[in-house]
TIMARTI-137662 format. One record per residue (C-alpha): residue in three letters; x, y, z. Coordinates in steps of 0.02 Angstrom, whole numbers, padded with zeros to 5 digits, always signed. Each point is the difference from the previous one (the first is absolute). Last residue first. Layout:
BEGIN
AlaXYZ;...
This chain:
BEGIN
Unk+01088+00308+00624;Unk-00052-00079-00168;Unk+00113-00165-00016;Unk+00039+00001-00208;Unk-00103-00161-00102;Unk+00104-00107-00094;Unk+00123+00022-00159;Unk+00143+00120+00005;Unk+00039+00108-00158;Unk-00007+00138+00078;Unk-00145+00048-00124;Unk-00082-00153+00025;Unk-00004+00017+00185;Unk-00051+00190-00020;Unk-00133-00064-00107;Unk-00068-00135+00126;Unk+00028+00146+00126;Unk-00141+00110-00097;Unk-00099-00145-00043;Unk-00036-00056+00167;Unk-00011+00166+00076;Unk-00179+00047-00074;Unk+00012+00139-00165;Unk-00043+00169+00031;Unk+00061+00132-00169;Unk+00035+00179+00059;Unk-00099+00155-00034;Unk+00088+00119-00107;Unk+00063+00140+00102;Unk+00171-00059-00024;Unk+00015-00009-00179;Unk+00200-00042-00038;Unk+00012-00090+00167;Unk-00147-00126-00037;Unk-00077-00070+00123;Unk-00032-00197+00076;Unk-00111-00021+00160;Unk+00009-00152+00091;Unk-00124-00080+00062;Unk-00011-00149+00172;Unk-00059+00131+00128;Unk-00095+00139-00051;Unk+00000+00187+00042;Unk+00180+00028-00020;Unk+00024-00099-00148;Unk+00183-00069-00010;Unk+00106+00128-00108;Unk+00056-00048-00172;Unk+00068+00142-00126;Unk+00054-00064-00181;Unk+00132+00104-00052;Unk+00065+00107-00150;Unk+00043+00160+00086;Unk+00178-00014-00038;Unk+00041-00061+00174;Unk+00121-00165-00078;Unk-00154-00092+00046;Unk+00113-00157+00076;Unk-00019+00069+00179;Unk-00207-00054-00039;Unk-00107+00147+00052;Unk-00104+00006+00165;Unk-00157+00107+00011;Unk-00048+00064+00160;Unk-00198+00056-00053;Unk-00056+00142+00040;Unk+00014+00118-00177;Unk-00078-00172-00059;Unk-00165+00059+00069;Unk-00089-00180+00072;Unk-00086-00116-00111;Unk-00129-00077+00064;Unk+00011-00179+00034;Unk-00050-00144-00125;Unk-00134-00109+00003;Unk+00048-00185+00041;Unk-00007-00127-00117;Unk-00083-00176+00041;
């Protein structure tokens, strides 16, 4: 059964964190957990900050992260 997704919060206050890898050209994906709702992440856009972010459920977000380390397996959420 899906769940309905949260409301979107301002992205002007959101903590974003940006990969270390971005170079910090601007270019960046922006994920910050969501602040009103346990379990989403919220993904921006550095380039268009006042665009409202994308909310996706944790499970995919760390599968990709996995993926994208290049480590398989689910990451320990603390």
């Amino acid at each position: 059964m899906n769940r309905p997704l949260p409301l979107l919060p301002d992205p002007n206050t959101v903590t974003w964190t940006v990969s270390s890898h971005s170079g910090g050209g601007g270019n960046c994906v922006q994920a910050a957990p969501h602040p009103a709702s346990p379990g989403f992440i919220l993904l921006g856009d550095s380039k268009n900050p006042d665009r409202a972010p994308l909310t996706i459920s944790n499970a995919p977000w760390y599968t990709f992260l996995e993926a994208a380390a290049g480590r398989p397996g689910t990451p320990q959420i603390r």
